[in-house]
N, C-alpha and C positions, 0 to 999 in steps of 0.2 A: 835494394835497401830494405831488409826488415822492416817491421811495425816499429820495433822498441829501440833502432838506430833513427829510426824516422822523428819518432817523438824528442827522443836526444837533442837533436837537430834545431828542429822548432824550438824546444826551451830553451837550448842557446842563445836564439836571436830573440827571442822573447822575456828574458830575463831582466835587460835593460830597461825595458818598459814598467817592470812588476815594481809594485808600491807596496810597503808593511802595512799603509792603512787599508786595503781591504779591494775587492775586486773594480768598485765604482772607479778609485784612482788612476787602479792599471789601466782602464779603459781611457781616460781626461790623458794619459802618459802618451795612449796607443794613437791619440786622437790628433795630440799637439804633434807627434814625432810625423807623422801625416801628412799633417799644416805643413812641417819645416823641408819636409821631402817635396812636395808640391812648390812650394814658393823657390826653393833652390830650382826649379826647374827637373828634376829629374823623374823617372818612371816610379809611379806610384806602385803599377801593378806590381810590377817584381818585387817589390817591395812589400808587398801586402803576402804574394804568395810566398815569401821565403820566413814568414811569419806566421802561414797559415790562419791569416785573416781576411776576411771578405771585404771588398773595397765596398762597395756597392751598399754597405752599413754606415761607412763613412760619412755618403752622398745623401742618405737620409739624415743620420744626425742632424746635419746642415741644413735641410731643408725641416726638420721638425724644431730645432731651433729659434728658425725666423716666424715657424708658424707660432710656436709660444711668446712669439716676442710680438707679433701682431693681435695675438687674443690679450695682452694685458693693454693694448688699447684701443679694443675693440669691444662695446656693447650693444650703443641702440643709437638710435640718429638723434642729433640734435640740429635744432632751425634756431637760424641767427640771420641779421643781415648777410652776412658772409655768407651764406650757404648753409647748408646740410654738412654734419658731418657726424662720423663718427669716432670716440674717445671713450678708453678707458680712464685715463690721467694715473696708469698706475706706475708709468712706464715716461721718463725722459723725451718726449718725441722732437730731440733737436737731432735731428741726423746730417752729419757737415758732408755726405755722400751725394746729397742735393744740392750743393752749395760748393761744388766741387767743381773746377774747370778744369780741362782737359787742352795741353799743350798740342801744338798739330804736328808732331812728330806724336804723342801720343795717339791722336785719332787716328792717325795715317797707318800705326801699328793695328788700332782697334778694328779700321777697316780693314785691314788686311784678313785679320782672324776671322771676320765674318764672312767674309767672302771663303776662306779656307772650308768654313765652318757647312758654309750652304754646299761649297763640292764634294764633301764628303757625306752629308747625307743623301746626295743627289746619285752618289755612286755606291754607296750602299743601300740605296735604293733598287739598282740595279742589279747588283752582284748577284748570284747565288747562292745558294747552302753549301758552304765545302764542308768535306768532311775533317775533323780536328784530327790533329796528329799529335800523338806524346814525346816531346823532344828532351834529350838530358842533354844540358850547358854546365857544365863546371858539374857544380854539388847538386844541382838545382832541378826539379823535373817543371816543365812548363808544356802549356796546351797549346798549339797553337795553328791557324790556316797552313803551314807551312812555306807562304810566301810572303806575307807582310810585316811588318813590325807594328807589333801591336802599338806604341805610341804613335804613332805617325795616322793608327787605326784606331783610337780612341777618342769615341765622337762625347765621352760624358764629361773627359778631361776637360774638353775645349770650352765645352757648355760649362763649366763649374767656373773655366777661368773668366769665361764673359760676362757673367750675371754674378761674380762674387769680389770684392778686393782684397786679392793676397794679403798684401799689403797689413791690411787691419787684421786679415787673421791671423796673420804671421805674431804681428805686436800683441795680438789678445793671446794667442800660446806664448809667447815669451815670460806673458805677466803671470802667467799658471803654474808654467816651468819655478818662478821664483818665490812661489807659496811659503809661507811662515808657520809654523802650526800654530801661531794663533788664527790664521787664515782656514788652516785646515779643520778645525774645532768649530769655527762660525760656519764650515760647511757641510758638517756633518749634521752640525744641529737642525741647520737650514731641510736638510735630504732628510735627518728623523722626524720633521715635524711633518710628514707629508707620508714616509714609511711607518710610523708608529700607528698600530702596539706589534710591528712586526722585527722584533727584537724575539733573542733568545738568548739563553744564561748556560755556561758551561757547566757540564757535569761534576762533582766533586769528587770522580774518582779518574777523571783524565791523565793526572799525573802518574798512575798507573798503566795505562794503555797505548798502544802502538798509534804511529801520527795517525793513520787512515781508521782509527778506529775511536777517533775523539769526538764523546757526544756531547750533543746540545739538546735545549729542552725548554720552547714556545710555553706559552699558557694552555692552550689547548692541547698541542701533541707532546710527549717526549721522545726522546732518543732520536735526536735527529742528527744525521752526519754531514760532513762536509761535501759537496762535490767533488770528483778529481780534478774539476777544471779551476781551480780557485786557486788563487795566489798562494792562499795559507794552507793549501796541500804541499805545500814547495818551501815554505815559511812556518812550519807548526812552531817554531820557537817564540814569536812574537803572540800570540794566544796563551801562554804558558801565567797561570798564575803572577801576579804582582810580588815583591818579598817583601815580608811581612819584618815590619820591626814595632814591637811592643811601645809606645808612648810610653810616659812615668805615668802610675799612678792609674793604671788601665785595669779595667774590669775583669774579675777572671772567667767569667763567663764570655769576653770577648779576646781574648790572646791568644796570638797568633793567625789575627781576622781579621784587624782595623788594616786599612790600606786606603790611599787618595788616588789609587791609580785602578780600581777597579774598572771592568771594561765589560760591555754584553757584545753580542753581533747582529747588527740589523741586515736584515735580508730583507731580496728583494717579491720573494715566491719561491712556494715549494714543488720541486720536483719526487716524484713517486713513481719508482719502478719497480727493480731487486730490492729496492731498499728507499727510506725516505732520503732526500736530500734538501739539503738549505742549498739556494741558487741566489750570482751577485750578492754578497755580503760585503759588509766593512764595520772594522772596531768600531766600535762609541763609547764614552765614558757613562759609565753605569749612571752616578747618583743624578749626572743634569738630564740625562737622557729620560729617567724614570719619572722625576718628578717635573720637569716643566709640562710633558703630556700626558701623564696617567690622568685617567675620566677619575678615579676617586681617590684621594689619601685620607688613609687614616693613621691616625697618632692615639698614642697612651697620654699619661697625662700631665709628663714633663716633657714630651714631643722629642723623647730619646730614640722613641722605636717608630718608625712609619713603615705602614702596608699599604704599597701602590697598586692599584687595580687588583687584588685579591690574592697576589701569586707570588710578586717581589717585598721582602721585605728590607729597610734599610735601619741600623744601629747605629748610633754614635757614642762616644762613651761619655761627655759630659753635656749639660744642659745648656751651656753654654753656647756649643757647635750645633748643635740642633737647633737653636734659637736663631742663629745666624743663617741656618740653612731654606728654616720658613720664611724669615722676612727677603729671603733673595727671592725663592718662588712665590711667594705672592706681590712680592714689586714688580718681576720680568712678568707675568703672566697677566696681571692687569694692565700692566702699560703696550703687550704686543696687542690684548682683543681692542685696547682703546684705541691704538695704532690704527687697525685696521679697519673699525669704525668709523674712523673721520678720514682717513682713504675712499676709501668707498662712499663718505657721503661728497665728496669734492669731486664725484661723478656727474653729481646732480647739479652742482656751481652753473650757472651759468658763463657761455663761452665769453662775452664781454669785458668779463672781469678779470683784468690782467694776474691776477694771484690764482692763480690753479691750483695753486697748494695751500690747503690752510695750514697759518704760521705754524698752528699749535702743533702741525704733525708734525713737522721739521724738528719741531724740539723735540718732541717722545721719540723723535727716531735717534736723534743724539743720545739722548739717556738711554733707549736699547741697547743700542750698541756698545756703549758705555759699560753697561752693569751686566749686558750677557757676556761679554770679555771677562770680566770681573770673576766671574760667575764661572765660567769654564776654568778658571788657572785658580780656583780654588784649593787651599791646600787644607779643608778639611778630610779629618780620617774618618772614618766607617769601614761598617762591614754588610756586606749583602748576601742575601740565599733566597734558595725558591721555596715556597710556602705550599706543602702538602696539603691536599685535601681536605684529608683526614683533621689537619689541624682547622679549620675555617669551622666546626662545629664547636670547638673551646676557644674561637679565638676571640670574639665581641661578648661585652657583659649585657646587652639587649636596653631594650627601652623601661624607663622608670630606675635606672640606677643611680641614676644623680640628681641633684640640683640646682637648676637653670639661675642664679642668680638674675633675676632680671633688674631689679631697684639700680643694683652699682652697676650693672651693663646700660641699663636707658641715662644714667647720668652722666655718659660719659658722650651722647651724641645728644646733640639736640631735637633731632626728630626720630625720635625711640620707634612711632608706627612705622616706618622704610628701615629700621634695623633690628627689627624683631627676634632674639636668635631663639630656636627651635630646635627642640631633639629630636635625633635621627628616630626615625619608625623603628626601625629594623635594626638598626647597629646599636642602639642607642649614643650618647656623646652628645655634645652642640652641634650641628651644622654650621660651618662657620659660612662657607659657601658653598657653590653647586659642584666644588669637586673635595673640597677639602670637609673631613667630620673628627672635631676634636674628644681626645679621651674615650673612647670607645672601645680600646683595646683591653683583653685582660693582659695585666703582668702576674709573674711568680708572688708569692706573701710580699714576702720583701721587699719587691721592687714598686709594688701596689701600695705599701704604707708609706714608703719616702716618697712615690711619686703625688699621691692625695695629699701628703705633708706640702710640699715645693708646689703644687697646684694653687693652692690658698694662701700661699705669702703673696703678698704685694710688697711691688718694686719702683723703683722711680724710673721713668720712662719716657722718653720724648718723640713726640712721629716723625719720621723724617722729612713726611709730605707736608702736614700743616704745622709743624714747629711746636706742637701741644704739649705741655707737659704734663704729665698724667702718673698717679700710683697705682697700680693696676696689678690684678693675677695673670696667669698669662693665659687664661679663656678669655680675660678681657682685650688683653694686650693682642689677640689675635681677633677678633672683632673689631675693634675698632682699626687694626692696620688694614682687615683686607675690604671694609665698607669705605675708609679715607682711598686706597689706592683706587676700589673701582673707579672713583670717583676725578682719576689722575688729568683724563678729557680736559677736564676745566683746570683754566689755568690758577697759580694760589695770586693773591697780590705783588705780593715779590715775583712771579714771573709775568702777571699783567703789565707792572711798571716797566718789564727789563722787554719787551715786546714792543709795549707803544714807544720807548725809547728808538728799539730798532724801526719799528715803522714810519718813525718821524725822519731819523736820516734820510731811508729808501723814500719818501717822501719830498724830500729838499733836493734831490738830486733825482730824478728819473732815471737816469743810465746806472745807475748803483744797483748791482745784481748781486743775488748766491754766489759765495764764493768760499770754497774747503781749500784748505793750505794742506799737501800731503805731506809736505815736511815737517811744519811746526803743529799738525792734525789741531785747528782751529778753524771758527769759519766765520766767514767775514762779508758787509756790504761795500762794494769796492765796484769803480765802474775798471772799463778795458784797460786805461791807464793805470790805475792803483795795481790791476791785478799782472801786470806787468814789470810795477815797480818794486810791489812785494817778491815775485819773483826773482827779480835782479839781485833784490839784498840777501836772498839766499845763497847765490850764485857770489856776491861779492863776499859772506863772509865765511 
């Protein structure tokens, strides 16, 4: 068999597996199709090799899995009457795998395998070194002693089936298998907030060029290619510009460029040999990707044009959408650091106290999820490109070009010394906060007169967090949203009532627990009965 009948071959059985959204997928495809081969009982190996995949990547997954699932609740010791123990509280630690009986036709199996399990290291203990032989079975080339069958010889299989339950794995790839893309989108963002700023933006002359020859282009490096090993070597059509349809009434400096479906590649690390390469990539939606983690945004001064970390820029054509687009990044971005601050301090809770969870993150975790959903099926248009060098020397009008209203900014918070807003040193604009600098940007004549026009009208305005009703420009209107969100931790009144409300029920009933309804996606305090009966009446109607 040739090289390039060889490779045919593997992409065949490997095709199945391959995901449009990007090489992380194909691997979650390669991983559950695995699980389903294992739990049916059949040979994993052949199976791996007529894929030309290494099992033995599998076996670790699994085991660095459980290691990331022990480090989220695992920090430092804590002393209680109970004992010592140790807890992250980041992490669910009800595991029904403890709380599990075992029928005695079950045991009587389990002993079996163990016993199986000890004679075969006991005889591969002894055995020798044969030498391997290259056998062809059908299509198929395999290694093998020449006299055993390798499952029957497969001491990692036995070990994986004793210390792990099918079972569960089987059920948690089935629930993988049935991903929604809004499933998909919450976990892309999840994997960029951990990948970012390891994103890259396609060239604008791609539509030109042959698939193996489509560049990409980092902040730091450009011209970077794809791997050949990548899904989207095999899939270049799903990378291919978004089509473009003109809005009414769209900007002619922007036509044929506004699009809700823009897209970058985040990668996992670069490969550098003949040539650079991006290695493990997968789509992301440009605008949430850019602006929930860019370290800085900058905006002009109707917040039409944002420059994300110095190199992405994003356009919108009215002030309207842009207005819509900041108050989503700064509600998702102060409610995840708030999130993760009162996670983190329910570390330090003492073990005693039955509520491990303070309420208040229960509910910012509701409204995350909520408004990052929200937030990714946005159907605002823009347009993105990457920002030259060259241009970052005309692109800020510098410090001393405006003026800070501070009179109508402190009247609008009560403690004006904790909201002090400040111009940037360097870019000049407001700092609105440690990531965001408003009006800093230069525009064209034009767009610099109307945007200084629209800067200084004041508009009616309500927060969404404290109810305020406020007439405001929108330096103000953007001050005082992103000091009330920091601030989202505490609860408003209207959610202190609707809390001690809840905590009075769970109060009157002890057995009344956490309870999320996946059907009617609502959550409830409900003890084992209710949470049974709710059930039912799903079932009965």
């Amino acid at each position: 068999m040739c090289d390039q009948c060889f490779i045919f071959y593997i992409q065949a059985y490997r095709k199945p597996l391959e995901s449009d959204h990007g090489d992380p997928f194909t691997l979650l495809n390669a991983f559950d199709e695995w699980i389903q081969v294992k739990a049916e009982g059949q040979g994993t190996k052949k199976w791996c090799r007529k894929r030309a995949l290494e099992e033995q990547r599998f076996y670790e997954m699994v085991k660095l899995k459980n290691q990331f699932k022990d480090l989220l609740k695992v920090v430092t010791w804590y002393r209680s009457p109970k004992g010592s123990h140790l807890d992250y509280n980041l992490l669910n630690t009800n595991d029904d795998d403890s709380k599990k009986y075992l029928t005695s036709d079950e045991r009587r199996k389990r002993h079996g395998e163990r016993k199986r399990l000890t004679e075969l290291k006991r005889e591969k203990d002894r055995e020798s070194k044969k030498r391997k032989v290259l056998k062809l079975e059908g299509d198929d080339f395999m290694i093998s002693d020449d006299e055993e069958d390798d499952k029957d010889r497969d001491i990692r299989d036995l070990e994986f089936r004793l210390s792990h339950d099918l079972d569960k794995l089987q059920s948690n790839s089935n629930k993988n298998r049935s991903f929604t893309l809004r499933d998909i989108n919450l976990l892309k963002i999840i994997l960029c907030s951990g990948l970012y700023p390891q994103v890259a933006t396609a060239d604008q002359c791609n539509n030109y060029k042959r698939d193996s020859e489509q560049a990409f282009h980092t902040k730091s490096k450009p011209f970077l290619l794809l791997h050949p090993t990548s899904v989207f070597m095999c899939k270049p059509e799903v990378l291919m510009p978004p089509e473009i349809k003109d809005p009414p009434r769209c900007p002619s400096d922007l036509q044929g460029k506004l699009s809700k479906k823009h897209q970058l590649l985040a990668y996992l690390f670069l490969l550098e040999t003949t040539k650079p390469y991006l290695m493990n990539v997968m789509r992301v939606p440009a605008l949430q990707t850019i602006t929930l983690f860019s370290n800085s945004i900058d905006t002009n001064a109707d917040c039409t044009r944002l420059v994300c970390d110095g190199w992405l820029e994003l356009r919108f054509a009215d002030e309207e959408s842009a207005s819509q687009v900041i108050s989503s990044i700064i509600h998702l971005r102060a409610t995840w650091q708030n999130l993760l601050k009162l996670r983190l301090q329910d570390v330090f809770r003492s073990l005693d106290d039955d509520r491990r969870v303070n309420p208040r993150a229960r509910k910012l975790e509701k409204v995350l999820a909520s408004k990052l959903t929200e937030f990714l099926s946005s159907d605002v248009m823009y347009a993105v490109r990457r920002v030259y060098s060259a241009e970052l020397w005309n692109m800020y009008k510098g410090p001393g070009s405006g003026i800070v209203e501070m009179e109508s900014i402190k009247s609008l918070i009560k403690t004006p010394e904790e909201t002090e807003a400040k111009e940037h040193p360097v870019k000049g604009g407001i700092q609105i906060n440690d990531y965001m600098v408003y009006d800093c940007l230069l525009d064209d004549s034009s767009a610099a007169v109307w945007g200084e026009y629209t800067s200084h009208m004041q508009r009616h305005w309500q927060c969404p967090r404290c109810k305020q009703s406020l007439i405001v420009t929108v330096q103000e209107r953007l001050l005082h949203e992103s000091q009330c969100q920091d601030k989202n931790f505490q609860a408003t009144k209207e959610e202190e009532a609707q809390e001690m409300e809840e905590e009075k029920s769970a109060q009157l009933n002890p057995l009344r627990k956490h309870y999320h309804c996946d059907k009617c996606d609502k959550d409830f305090k409900f003890t084992s009965t209710e949470i049974l009966k709710h059930r039912k009446s799903h079932v009965d109607s």
